[in-house]
DSSP file (Angstrom, degrees, kcal/mol; ACC not computed):
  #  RESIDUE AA STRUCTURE BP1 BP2  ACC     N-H-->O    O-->H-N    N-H-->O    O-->H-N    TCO  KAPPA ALPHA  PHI   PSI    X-CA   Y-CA   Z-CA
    1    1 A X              0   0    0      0, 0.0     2,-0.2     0, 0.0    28,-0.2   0.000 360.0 360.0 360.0 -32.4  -15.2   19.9    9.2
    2    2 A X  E     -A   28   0A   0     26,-1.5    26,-2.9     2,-0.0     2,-0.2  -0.786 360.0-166.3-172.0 121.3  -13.4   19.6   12.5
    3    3 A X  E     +A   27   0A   0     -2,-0.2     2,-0.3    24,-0.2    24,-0.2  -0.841  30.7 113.4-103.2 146.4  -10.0   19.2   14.0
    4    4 A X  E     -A   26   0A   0     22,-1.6    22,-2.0    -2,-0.2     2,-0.1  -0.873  63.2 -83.1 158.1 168.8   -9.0   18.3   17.5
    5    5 A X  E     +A   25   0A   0     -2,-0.3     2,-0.3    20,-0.3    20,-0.2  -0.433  64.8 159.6-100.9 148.6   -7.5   16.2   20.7
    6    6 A X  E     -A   24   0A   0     18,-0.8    18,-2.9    -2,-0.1     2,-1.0  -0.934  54.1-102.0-162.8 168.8  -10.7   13.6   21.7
    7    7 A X  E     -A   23   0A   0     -2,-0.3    16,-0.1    16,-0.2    14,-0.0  -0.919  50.7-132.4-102.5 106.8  -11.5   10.6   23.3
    8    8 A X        -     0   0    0     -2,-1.0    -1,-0.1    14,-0.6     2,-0.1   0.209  17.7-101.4 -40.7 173.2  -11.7    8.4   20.5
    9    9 A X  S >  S-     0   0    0      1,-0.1     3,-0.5     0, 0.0     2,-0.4  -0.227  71.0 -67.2 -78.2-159.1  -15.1    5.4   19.7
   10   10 A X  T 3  S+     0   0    0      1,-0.2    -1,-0.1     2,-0.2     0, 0.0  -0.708 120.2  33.6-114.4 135.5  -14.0    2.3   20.6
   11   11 A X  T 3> S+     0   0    0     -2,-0.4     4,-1.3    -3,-0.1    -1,-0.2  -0.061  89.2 101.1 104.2 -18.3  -11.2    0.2   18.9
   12   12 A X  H X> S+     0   0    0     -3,-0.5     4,-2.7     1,-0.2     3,-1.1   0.942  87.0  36.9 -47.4 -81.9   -9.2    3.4   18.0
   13   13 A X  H 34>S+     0   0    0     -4,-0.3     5,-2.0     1,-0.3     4,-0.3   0.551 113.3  56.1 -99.8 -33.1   -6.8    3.2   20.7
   14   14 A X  H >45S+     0   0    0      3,-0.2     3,-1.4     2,-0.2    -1,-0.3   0.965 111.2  49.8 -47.4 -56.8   -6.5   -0.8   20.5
   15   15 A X  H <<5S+     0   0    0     -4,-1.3    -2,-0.2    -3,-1.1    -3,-0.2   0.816 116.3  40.6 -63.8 -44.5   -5.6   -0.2   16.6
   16   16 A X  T 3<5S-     0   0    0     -4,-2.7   101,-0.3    -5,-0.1    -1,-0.2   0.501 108.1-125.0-113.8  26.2   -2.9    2.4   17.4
   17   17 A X  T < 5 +     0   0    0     -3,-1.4    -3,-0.2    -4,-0.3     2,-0.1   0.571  62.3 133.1  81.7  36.7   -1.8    0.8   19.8
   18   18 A X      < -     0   0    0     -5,-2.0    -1,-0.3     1,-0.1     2,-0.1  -0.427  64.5 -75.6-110.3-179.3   -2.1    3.7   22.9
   19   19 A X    >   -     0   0    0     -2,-0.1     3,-1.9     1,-0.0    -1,-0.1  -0.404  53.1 -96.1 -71.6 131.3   -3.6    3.1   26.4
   20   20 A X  T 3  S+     0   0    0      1,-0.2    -7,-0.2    -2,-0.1    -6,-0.1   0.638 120.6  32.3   0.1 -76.2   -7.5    2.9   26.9
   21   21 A X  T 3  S+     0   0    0     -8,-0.1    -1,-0.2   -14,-0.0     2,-0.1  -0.053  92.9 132.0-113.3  13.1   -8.7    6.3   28.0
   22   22 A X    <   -     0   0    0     -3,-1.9   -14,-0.6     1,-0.1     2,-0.2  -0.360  53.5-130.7 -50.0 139.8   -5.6    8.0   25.7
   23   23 A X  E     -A    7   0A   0    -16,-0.1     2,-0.4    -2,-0.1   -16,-0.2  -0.521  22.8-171.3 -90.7 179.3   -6.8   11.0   23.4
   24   24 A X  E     -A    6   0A   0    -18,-2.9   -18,-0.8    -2,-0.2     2,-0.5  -0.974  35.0 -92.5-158.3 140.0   -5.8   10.9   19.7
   25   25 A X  E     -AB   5  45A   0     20,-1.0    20,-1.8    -2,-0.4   -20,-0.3  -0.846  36.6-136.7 -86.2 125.9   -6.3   13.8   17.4
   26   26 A X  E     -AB   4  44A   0    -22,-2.0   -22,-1.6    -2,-0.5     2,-0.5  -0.226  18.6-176.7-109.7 124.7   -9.5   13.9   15.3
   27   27 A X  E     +AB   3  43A   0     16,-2.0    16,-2.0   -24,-0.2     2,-1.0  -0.863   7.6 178.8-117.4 113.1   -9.5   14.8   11.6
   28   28 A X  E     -A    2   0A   0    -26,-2.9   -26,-1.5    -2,-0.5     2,-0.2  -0.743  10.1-179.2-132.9 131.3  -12.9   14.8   10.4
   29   29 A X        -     0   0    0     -2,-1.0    12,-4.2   -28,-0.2     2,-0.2  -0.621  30.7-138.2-114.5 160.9  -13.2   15.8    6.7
   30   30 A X  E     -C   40   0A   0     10,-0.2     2,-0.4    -2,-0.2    10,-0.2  -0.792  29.2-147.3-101.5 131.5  -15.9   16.4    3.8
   31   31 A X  E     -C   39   0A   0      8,-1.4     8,-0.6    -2,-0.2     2,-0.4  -0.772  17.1-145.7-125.7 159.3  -14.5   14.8    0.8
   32   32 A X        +     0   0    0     -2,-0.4     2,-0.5     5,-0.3     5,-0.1  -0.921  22.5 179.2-115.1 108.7  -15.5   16.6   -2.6
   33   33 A X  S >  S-     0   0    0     -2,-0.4     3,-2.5     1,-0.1    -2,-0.0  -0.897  90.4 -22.9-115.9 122.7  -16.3   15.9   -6.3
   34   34 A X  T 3  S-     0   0    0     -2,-0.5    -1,-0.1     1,-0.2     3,-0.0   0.874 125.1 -60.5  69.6  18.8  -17.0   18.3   -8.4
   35   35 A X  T 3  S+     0   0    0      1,-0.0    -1,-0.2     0, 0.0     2,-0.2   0.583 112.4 112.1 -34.4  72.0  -18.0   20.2   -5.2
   36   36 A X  S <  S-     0   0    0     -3,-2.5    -4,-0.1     0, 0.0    59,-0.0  -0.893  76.9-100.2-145.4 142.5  -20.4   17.9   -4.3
   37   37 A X        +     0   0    0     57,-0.2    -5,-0.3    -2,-0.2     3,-0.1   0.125  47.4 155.1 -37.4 117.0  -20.0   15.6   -1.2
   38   38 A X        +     0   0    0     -7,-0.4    88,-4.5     1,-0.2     2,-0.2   0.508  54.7  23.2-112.9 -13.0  -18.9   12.2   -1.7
   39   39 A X  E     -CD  31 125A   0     -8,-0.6    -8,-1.4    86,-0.2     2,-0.4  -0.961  53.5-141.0-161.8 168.3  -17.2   10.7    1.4
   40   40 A X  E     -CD  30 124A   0     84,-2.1    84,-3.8    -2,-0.2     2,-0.3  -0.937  24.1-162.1-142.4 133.0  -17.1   11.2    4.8
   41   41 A X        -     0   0    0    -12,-4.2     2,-0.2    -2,-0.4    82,-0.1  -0.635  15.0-177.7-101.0 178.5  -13.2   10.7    7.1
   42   42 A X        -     0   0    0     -2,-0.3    80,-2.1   -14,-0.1     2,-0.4  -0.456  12.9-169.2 177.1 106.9  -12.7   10.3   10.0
   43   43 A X  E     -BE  27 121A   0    -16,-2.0   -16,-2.0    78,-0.2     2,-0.4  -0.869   5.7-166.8-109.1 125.9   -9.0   10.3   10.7
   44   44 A X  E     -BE  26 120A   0     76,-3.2    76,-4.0    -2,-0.4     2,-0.3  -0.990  13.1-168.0-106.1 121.7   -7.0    9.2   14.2
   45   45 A X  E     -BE  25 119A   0    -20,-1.8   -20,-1.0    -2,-0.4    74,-0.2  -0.843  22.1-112.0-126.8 151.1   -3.7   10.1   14.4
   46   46 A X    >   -     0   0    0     72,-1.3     3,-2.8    -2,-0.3     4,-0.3  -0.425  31.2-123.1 -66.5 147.4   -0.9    8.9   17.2
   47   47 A X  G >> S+     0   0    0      1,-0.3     3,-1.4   -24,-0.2     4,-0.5   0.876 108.0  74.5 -52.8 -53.2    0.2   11.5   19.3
   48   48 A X  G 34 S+     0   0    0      1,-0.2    -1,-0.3     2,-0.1     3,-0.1   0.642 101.3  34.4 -37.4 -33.0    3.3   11.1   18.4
   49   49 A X  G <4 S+     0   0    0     -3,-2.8    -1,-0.2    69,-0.2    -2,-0.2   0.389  85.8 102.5-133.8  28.1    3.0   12.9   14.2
   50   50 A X  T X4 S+     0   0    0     -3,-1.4     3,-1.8    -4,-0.3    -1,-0.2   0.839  73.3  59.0 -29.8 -50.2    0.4   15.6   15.5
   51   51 A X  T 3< S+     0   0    0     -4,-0.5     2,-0.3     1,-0.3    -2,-0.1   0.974 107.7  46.8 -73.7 -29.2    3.4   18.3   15.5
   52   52 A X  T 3  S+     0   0    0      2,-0.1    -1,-0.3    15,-0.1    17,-0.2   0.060  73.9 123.7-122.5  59.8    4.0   17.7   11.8
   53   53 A X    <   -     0   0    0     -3,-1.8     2,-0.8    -2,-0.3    14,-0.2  -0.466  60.9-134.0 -75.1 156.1    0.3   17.8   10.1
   54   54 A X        -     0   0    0     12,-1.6     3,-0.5    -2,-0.2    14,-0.1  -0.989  21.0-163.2-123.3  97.3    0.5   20.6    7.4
   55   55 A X  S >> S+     0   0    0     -2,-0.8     3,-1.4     1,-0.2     4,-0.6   0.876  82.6  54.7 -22.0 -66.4   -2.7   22.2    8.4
   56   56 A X  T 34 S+     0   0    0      1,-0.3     4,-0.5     2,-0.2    -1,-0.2   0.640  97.8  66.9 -75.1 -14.9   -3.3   24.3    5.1
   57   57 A X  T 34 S+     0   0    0     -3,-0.5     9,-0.5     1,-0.2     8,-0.3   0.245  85.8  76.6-103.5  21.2   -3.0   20.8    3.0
   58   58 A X  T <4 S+     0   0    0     -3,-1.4    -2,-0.2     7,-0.1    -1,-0.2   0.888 100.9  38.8 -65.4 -52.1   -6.5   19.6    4.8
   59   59 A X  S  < S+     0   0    0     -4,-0.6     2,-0.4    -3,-0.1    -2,-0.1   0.512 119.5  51.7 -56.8 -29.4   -8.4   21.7    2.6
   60   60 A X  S    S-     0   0    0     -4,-0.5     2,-0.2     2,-0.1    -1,-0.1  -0.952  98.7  -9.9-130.9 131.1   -6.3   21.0   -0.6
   61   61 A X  S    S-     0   0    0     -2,-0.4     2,-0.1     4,-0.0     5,-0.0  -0.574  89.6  -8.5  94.9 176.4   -5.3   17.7   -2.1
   62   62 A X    >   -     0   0    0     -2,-0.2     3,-3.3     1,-0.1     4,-0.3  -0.270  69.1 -97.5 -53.6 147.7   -5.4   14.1   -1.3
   63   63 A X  T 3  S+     0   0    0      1,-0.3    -1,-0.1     2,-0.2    -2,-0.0   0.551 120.8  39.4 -56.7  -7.5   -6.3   12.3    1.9
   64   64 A X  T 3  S+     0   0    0      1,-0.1     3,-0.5     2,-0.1     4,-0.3   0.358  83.0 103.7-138.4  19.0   -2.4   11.9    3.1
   65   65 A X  S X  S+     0   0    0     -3,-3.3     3,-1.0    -8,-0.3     4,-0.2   0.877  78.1  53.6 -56.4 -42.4   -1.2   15.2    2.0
   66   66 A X  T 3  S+     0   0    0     -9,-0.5   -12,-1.6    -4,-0.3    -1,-0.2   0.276 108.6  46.5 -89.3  17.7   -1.2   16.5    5.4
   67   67 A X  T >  S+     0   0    0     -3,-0.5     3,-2.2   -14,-0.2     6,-0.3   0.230  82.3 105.4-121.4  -4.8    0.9   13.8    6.9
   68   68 A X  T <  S+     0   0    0     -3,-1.0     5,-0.2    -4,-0.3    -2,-0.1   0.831  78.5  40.3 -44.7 -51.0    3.5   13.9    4.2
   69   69 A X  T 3  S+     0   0    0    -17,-0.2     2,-0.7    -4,-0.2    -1,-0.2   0.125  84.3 109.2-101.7  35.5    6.5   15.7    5.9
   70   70 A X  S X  S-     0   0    0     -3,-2.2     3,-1.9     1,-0.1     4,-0.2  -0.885  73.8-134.7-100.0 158.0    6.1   13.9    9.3
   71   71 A X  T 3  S+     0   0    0     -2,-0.7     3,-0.2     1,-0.3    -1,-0.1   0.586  92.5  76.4 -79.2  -2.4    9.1   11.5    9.2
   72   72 A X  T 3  S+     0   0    0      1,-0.2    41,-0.3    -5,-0.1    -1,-0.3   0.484  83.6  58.6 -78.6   0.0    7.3    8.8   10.3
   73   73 A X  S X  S+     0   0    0     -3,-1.9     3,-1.2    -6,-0.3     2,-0.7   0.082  72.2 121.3 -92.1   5.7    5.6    8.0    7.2
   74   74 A X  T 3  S-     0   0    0      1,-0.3    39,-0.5    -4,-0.2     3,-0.1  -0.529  95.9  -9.0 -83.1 134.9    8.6    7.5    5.4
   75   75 A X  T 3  S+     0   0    0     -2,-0.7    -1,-0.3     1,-0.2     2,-0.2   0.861 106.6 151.1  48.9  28.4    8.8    3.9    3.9
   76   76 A X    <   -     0   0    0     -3,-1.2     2,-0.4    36,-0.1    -1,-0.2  -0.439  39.0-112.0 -71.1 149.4    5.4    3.2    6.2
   77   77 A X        -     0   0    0     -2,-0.2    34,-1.9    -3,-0.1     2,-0.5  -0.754  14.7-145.5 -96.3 142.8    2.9    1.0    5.5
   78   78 A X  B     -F  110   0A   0     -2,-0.4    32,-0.3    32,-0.2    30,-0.0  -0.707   6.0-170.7-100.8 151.3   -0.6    0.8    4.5
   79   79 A X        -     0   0    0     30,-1.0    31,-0.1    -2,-0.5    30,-0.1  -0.122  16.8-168.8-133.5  49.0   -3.5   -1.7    5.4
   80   80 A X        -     0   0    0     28,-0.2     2,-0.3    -2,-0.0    28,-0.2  -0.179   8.2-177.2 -19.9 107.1   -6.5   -1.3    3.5
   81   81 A X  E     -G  107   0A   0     26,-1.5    26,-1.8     2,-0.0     2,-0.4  -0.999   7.4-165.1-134.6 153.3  -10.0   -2.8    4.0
   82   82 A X  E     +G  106   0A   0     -2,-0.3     2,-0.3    24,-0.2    24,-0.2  -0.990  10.0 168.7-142.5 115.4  -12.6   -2.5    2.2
   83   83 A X  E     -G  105   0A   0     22,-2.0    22,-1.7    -2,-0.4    -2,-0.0  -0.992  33.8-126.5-155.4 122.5  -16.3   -3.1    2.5
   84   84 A X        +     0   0    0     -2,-0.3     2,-0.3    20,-0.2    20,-0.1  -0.087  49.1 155.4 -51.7 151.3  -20.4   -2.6    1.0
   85   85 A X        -     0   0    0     15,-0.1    18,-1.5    19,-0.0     2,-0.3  -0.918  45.8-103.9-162.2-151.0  -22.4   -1.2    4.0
   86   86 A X  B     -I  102   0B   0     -2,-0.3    16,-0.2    16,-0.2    15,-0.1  -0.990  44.5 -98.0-153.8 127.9  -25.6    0.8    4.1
   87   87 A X        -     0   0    0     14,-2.1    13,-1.1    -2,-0.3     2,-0.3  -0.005  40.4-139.8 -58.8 139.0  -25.4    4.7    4.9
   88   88 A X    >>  -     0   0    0     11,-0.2     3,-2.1    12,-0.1     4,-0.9  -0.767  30.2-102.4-106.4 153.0  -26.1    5.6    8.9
   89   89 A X  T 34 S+     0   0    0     -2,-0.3     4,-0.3     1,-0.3    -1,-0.1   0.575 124.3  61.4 -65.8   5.9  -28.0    8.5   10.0
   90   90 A X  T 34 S+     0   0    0      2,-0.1     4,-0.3     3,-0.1    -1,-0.3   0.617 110.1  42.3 -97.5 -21.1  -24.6   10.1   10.8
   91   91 A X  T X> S+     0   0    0     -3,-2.1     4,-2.0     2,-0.1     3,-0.5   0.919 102.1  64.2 -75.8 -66.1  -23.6    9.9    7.0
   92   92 A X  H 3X>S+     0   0    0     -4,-0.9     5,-1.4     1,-0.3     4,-1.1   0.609  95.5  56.5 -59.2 -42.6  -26.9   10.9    5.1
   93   93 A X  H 345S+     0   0    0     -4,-0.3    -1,-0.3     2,-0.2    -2,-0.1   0.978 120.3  33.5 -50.8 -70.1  -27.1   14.6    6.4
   94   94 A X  H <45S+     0   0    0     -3,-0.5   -57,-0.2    -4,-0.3    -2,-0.2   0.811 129.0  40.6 -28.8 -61.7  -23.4   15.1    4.8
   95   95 A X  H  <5S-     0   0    0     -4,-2.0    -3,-0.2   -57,-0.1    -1,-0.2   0.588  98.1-125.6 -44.7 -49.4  -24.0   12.8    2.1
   96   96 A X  T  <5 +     0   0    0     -4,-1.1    -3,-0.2    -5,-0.4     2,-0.2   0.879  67.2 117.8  65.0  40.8  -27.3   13.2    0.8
   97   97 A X      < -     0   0    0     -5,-1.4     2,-0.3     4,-0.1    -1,-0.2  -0.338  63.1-117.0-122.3-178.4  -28.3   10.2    1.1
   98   98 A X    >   -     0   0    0     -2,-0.2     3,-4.1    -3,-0.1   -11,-0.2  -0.984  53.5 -68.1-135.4 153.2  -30.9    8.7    2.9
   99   99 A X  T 3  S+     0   0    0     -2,-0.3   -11,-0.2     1,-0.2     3,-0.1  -0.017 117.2  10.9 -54.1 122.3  -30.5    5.9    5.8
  100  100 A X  T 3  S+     0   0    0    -13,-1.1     2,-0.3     1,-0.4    -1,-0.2   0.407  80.2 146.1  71.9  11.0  -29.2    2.7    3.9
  101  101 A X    <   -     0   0    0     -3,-4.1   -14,-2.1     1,-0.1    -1,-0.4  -0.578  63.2 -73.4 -78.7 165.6  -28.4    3.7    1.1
  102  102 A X  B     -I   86   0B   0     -2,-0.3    25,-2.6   -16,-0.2     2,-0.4   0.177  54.5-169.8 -81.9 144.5  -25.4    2.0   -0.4
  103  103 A X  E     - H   0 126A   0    -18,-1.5     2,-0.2    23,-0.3    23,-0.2  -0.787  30.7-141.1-163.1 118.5  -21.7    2.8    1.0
  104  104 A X  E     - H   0 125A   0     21,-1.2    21,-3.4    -2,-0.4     2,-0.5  -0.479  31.1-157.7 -61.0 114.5  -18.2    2.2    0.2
  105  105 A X  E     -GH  83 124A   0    -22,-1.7   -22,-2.0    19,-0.3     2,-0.4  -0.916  12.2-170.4-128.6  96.9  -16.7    1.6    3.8
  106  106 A X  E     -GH  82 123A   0     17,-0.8    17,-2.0    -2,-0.5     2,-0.2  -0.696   8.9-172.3 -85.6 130.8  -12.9    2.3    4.0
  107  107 A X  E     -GH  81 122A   0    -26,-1.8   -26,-1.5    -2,-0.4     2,-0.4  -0.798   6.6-175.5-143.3 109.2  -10.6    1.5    6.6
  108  108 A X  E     + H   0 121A   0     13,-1.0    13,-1.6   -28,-0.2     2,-0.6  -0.855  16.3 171.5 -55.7  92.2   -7.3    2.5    6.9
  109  109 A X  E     - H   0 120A   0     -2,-0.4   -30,-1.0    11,-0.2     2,-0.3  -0.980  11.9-167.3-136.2 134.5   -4.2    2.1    9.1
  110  110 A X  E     -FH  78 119A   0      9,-1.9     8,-1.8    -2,-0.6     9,-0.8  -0.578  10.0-163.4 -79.3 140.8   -0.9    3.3    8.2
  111  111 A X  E     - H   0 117A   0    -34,-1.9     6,-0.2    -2,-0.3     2,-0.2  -0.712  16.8-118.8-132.5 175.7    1.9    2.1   10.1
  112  112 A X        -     0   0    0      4,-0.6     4,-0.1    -2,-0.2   -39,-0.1  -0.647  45.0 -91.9-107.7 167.2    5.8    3.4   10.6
  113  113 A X  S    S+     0   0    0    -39,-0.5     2,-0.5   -41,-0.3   -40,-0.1   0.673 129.2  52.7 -27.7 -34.7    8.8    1.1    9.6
  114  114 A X  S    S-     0   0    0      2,-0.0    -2,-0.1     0, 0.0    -3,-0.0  -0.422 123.8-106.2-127.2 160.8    9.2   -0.4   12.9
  115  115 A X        +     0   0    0     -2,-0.5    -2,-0.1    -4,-0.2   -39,-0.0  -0.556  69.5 151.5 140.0  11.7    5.3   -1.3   12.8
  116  116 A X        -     0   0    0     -4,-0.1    -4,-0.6     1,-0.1     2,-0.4  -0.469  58.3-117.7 -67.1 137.1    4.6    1.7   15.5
  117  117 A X  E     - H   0 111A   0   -101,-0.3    -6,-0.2    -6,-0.2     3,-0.1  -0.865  36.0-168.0-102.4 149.2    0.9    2.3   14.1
  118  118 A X  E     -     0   0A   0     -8,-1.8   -72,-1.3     1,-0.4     2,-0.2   0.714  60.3 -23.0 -80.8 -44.0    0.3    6.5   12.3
  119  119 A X  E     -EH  45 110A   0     -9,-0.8    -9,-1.9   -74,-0.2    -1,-0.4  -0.885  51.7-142.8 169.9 129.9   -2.7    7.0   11.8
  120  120 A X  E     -EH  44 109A   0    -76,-4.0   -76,-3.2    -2,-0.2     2,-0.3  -0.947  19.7-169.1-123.1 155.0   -6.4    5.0   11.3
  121  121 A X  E     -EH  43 108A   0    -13,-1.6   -13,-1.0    -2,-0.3     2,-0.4  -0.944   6.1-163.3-145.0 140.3   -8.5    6.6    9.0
  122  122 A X  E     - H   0 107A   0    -80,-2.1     2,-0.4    -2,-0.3   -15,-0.3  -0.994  20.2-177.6-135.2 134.3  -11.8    5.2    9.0
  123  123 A X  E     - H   0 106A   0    -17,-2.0   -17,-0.8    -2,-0.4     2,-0.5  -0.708  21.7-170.2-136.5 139.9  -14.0    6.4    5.6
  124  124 A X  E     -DH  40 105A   0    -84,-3.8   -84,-2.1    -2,-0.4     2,-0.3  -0.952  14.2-176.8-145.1 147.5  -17.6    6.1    3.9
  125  125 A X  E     -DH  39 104A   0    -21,-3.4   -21,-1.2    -2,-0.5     2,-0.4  -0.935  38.9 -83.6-144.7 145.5  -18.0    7.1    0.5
  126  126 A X  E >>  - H   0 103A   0    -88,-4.5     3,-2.0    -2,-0.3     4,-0.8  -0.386  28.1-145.9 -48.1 108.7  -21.4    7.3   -1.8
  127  127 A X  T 34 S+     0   0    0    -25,-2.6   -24,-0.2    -2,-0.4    -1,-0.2   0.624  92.9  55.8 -69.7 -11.6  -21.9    3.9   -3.2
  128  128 A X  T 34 S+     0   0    0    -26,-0.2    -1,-0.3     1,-0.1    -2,-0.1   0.423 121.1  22.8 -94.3  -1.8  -23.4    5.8   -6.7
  129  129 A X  T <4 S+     0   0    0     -3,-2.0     2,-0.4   -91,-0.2    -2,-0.2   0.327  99.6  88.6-154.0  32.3  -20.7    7.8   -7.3
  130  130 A X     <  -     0   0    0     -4,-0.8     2,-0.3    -5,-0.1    -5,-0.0  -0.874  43.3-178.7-116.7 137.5  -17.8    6.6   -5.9
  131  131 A X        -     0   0    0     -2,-0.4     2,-1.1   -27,-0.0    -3,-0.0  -0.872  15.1-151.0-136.6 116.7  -15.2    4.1   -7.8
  132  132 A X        -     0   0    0     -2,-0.3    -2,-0.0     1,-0.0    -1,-0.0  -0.646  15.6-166.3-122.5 104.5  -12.3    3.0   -6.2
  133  133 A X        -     0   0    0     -2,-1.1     2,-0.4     1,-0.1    -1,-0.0   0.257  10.8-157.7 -53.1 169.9   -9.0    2.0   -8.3
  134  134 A X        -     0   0    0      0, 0.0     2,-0.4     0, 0.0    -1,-0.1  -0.983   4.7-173.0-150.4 152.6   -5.9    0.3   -7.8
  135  135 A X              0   0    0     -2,-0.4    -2,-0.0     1,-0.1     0, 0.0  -0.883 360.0 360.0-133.1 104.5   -2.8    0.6   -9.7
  136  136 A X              0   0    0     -2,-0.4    -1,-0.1     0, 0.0     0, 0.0   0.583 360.0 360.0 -96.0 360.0    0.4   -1.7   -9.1
């Protein structure tokens, strides 16, 4: 939906560990099923692996295709939490939902080797038609 340099909400820049009033570049995507809208991103990434986002793999693929060849995800970590909420009037338009209805509430941070934090990714998905697996 929209890419670009911002002054993150608040807690962004605590989480990835920049100075207050730093910008961070804004991913915010429409996520798909079937094409029809199921989840909502909203990705902050450290200044630092901005030059090697693959642009054209926003549009196609999975949620960390476009961060794949920066060399700071190699052998990174992920930190997953995961949470019920109730859909916000910022959601519902996107969505197609209506305020409070149910939502799978993702948060994400990816980290480098050395603990340098990548990228926080912060997510809501439809709570009727969203399922979310895990495979070890």
């Amino acid at each position: 939906l929209e890419t670009g340099w911002r002054v993150p909400p608040e807690g962004v820049n605590e989480k990835l560990q920049l100075p207050p009033d730093s910008e961070v570049y804004r991913i915010h995507r429409l996520r798909l099923a079937n094409d029809e809208p199921i989840g909502l991103h909203y990705a902050y990434l450290a200044p630092a692996v901005v030059p090697h986002i693959n642009e054209a793999a926003l549009t196609d693929g999975g949620s960390l295709r476009y961060l794949r060849s920066a060399p700071q995800m190699e052998n990174g970590r992920f930190t997953r939490t995961i949470e019920a909420g109730a859909a916000e009037e910022s959601e519902v338009n996107c969505l197609g939902m209506t305020v409070g209805a149910p939502v799978l509430i993702i948060e994400r941070l990816i980290t480098a080797v050395d603990g340098t934090p990548i990228e926080l990714l912060w997510a809501s998905y439809r709570g009727d038609r969203f399922k979310y697996q895990f495979t070890l």
